[in-house]
PAVEX-179564 format. One line per field, with one value per atom (N, C-alpha, C): residue number from 1; residue in one letter; atom name; y, x, z. Coordinates in steps of 0.1 Angstrom, whole numbers, plus 5000, padded with zeros to 4 digits. Layout:
REM PAVEX-179564
i = c(NUM:...)
aa = c(a:...)
at = c(CA:...)
Y = c(Y:...)
X = c(X:...)
Z = c(Z:...)
END
This chain:
REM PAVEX-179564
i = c(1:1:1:2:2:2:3:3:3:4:4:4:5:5:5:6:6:6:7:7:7:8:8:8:9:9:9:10:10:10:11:11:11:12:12:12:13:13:13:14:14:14:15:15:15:16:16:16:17:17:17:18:18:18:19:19:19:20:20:20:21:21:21:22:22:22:23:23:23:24:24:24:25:25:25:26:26:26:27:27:27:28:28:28:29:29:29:30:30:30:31:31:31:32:32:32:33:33:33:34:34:34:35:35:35:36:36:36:37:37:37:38:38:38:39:39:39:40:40:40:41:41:41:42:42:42:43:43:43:44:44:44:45:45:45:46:46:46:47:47:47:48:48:48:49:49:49:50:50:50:51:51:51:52:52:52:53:53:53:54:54:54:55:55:55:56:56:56:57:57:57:58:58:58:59:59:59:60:60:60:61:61:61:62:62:62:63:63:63:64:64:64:65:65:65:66:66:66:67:67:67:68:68:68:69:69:69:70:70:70:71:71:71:72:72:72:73:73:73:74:74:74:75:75:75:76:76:76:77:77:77:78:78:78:79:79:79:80:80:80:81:81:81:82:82:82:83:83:83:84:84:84:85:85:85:86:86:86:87:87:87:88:88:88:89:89:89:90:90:90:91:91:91:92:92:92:93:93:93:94:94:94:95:95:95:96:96:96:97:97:97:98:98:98:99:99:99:100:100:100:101:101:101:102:102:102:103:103:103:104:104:104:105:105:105:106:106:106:107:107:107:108:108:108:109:109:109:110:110:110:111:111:111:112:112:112:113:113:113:114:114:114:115:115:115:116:116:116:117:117:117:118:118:118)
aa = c(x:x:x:x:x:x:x:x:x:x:x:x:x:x:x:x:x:x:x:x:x:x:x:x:x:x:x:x:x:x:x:x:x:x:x:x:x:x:x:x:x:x:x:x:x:x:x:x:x:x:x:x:x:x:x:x:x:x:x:x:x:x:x:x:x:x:x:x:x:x:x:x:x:x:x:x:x:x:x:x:x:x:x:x:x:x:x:x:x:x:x:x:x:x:x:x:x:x:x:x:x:x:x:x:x:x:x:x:x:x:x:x:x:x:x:x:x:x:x:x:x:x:x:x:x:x:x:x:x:x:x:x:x:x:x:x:x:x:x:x:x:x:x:x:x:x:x:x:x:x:x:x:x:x:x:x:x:x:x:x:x:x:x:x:x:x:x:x:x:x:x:x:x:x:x:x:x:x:x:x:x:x:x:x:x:x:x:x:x:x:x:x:x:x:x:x:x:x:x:x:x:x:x:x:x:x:x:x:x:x:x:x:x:x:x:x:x:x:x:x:x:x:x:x:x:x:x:x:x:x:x:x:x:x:x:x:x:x:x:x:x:x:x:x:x:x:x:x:x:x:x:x:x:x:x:x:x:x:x:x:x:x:x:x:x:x:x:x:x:x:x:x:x:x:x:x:x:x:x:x:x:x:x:x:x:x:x:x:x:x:x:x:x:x:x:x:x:x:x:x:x:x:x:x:x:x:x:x:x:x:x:x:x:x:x:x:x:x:x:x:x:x:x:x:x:x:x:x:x:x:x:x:x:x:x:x:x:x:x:x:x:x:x:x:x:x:x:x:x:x:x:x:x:x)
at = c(N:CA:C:N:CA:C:N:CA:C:N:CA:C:N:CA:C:N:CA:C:N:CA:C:N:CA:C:N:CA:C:N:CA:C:N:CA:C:N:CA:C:N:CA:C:N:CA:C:N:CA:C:N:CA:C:N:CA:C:N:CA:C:N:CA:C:N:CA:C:N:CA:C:N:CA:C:N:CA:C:N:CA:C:N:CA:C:N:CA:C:N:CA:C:N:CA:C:N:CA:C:N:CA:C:N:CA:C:N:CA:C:N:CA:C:N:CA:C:N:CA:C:N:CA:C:N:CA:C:N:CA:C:N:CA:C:N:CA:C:N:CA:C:N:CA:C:N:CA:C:N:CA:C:N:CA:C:N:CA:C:N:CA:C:N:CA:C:N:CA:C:N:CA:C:N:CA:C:N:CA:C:N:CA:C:N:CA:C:N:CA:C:N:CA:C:N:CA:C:N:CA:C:N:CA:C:N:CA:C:N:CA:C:N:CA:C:N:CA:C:N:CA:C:N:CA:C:N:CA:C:N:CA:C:N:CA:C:N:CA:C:N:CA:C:N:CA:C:N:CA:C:N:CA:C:N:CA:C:N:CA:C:N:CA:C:N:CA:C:N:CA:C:N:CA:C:N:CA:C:N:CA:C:N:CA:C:N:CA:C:N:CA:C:N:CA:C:N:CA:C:N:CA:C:N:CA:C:N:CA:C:N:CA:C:N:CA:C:N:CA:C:N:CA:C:N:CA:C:N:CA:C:N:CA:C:N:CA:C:N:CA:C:N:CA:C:N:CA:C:N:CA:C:N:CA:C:N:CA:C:N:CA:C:N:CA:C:N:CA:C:N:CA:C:N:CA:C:N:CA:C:N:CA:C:N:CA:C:N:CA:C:N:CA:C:N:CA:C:N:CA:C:N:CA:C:N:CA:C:N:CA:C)
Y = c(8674:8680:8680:8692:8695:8682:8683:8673:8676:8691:8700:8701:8697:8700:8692:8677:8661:8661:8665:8670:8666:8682:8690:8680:8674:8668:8656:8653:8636:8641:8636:8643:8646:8651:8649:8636:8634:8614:8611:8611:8600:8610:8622:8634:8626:8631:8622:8608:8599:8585:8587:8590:8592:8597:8609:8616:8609:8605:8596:8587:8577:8566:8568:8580:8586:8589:8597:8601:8588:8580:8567:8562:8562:8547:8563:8572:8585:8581:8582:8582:8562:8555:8543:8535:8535:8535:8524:8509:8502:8506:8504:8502:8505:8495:8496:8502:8505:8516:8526:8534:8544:8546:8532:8536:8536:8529:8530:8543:8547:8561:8572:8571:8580:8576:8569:8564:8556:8549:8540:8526:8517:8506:8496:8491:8483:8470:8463:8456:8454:8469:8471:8484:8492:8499:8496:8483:8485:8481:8477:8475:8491:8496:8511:8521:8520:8527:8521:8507:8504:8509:8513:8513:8532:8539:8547:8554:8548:8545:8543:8532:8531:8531:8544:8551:8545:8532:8525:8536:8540:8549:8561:8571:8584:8586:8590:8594:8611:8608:8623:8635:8646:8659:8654:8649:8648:8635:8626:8613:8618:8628:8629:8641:8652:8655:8647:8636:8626:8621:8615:8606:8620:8631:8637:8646:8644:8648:8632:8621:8607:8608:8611:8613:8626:8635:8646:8652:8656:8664:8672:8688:8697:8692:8693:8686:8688:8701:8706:8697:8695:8687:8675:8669:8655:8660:8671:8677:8681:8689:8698:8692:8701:8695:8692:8703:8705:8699:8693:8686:8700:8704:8716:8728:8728:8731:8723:8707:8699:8702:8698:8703:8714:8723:8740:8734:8731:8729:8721:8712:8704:8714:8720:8726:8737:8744:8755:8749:8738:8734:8731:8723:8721:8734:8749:8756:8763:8766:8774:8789:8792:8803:8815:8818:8826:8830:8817:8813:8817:8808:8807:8821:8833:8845:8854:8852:8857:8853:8838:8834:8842:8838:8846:8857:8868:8884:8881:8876:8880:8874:8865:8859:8867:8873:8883:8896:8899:8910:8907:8900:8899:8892:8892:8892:8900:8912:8924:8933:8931:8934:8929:8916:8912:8902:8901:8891:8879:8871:8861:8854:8848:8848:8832:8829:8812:8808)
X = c(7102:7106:7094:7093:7080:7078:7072:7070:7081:7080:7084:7097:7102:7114:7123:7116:7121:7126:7117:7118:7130:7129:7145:7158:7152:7170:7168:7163:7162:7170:7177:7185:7175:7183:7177:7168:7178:7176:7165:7165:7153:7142:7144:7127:7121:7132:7128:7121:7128:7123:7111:7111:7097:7084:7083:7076:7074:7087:7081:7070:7075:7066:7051:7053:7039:7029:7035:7032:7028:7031:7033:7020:7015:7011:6992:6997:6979:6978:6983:6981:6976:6979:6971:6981:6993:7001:7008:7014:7027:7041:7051:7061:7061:7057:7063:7055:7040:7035:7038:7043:7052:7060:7070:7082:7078:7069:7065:7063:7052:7043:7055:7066:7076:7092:7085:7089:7105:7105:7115:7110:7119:7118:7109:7100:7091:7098:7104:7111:7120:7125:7132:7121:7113:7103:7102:7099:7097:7108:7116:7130:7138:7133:7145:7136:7120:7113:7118:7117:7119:7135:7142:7157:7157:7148:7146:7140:7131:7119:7131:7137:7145:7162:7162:7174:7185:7185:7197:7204:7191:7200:7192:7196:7192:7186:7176:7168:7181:7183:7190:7178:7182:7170:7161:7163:7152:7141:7148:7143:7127:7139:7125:7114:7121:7105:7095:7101:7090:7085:7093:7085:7074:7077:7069:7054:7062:7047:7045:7044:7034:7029:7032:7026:7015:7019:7010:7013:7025:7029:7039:7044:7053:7065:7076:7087:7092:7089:7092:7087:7076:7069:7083:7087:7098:7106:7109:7123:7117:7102:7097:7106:7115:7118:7110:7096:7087:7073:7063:7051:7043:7040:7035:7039:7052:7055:7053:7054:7049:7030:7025:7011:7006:7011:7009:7008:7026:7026:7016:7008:6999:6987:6985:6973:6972:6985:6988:6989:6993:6998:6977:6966:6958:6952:6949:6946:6944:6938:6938:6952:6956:6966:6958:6950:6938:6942:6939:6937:6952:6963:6974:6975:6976:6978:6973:6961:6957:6961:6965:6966:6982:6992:7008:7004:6997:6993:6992:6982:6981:6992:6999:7008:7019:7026:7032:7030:7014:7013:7012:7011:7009:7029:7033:7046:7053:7052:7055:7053:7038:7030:7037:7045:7052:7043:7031:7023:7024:7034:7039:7052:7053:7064:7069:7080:7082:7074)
Z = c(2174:2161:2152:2146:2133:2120:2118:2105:2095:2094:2085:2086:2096:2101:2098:2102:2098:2082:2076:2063:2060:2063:2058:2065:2071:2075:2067:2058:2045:2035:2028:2016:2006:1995:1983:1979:1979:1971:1978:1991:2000:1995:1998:1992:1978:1967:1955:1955:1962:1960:1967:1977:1985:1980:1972:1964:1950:1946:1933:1937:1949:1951:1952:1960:1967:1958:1942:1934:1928:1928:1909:1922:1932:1936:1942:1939:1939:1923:1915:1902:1898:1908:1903:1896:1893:1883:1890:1884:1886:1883:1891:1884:1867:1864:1849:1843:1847:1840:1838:1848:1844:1840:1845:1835:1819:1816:1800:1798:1803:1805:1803:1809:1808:1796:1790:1781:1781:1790:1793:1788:1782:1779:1784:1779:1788:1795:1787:1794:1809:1808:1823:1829:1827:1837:1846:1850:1866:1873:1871:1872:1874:1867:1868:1876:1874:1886:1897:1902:1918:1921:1911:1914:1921:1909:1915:1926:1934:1944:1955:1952:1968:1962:1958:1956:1949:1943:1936:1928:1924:1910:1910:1901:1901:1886:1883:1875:1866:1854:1849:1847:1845:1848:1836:1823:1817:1817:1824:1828:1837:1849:1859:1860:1845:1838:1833:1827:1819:1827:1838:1853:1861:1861:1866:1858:1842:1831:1829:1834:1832:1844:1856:1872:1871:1862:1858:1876:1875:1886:1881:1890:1881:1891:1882:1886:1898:1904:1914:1925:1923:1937:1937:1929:1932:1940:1944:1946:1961:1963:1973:1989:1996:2012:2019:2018:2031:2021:2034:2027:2024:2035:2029:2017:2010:1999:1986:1989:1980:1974:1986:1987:1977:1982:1973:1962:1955:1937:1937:1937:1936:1935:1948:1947:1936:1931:1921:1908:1904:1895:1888:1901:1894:1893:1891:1888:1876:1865:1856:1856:1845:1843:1851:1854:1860:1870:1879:1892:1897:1891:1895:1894:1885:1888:1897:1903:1911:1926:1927:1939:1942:1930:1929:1935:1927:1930:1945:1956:1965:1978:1970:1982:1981:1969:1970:1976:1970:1981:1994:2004:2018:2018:2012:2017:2018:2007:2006:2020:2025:2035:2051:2050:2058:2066:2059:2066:2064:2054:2051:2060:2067:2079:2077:2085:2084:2088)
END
């Protein structure tokens, strides 16, 4: 079975924790640094990060904007099923408004084109 494939059969929840982790630990960051950084109590931050990380609990939608603007990732990557779709936002997100429009422009055109395929 594909990497890609394995993916898709993890839930939600495990994608998230997995991606948060992967995320908080490229960025350099502890536990409770982020949870500060994302403006959670310093007292419990790393305590509610690790709860998050290995799924105790669930982060609410605006919790895991903040966890994803202190990771300086777009939210979407927490959620991404496939690594290669995570990858992308990463690679798109570091781009200038420029860049990103041109790269949009031509992926849509070659999909239009049909040269975009699974």
């Amino acid at each position: 079975m594909a990497v890609g494939a394995m993916a898709k059969l993890r839930s939600a929840k495990q994608i998230f924790c997995a991606r948060l982790k992967g995320a908080r630990r490229r960025a350099g960051m502890s536990q409770k640094e982020l949870g500060i950084a994302a403006g959670l109590d310093r007292f419990v931050a790393s305590t509610r990060i690790n709860r998050y990380e290995v799924g105790v609990h669930d982060p609410d939608a605006e919790t895991a904007g903040r966890l994803a603007l202190a990771l300086d990732v777009p939210l979407a990557y927490l959620f991404a099923e496939d690594d290669r779709q995570a990858r992308l936002l990463l690679a798109f997100a570091a781009l200038t408004r420029d860049e990103q429009d041109a790269v949009l422009a031509a992926l849509e055109k070659a999909a239009a084109a049909g040269v975009v395929k699974d």
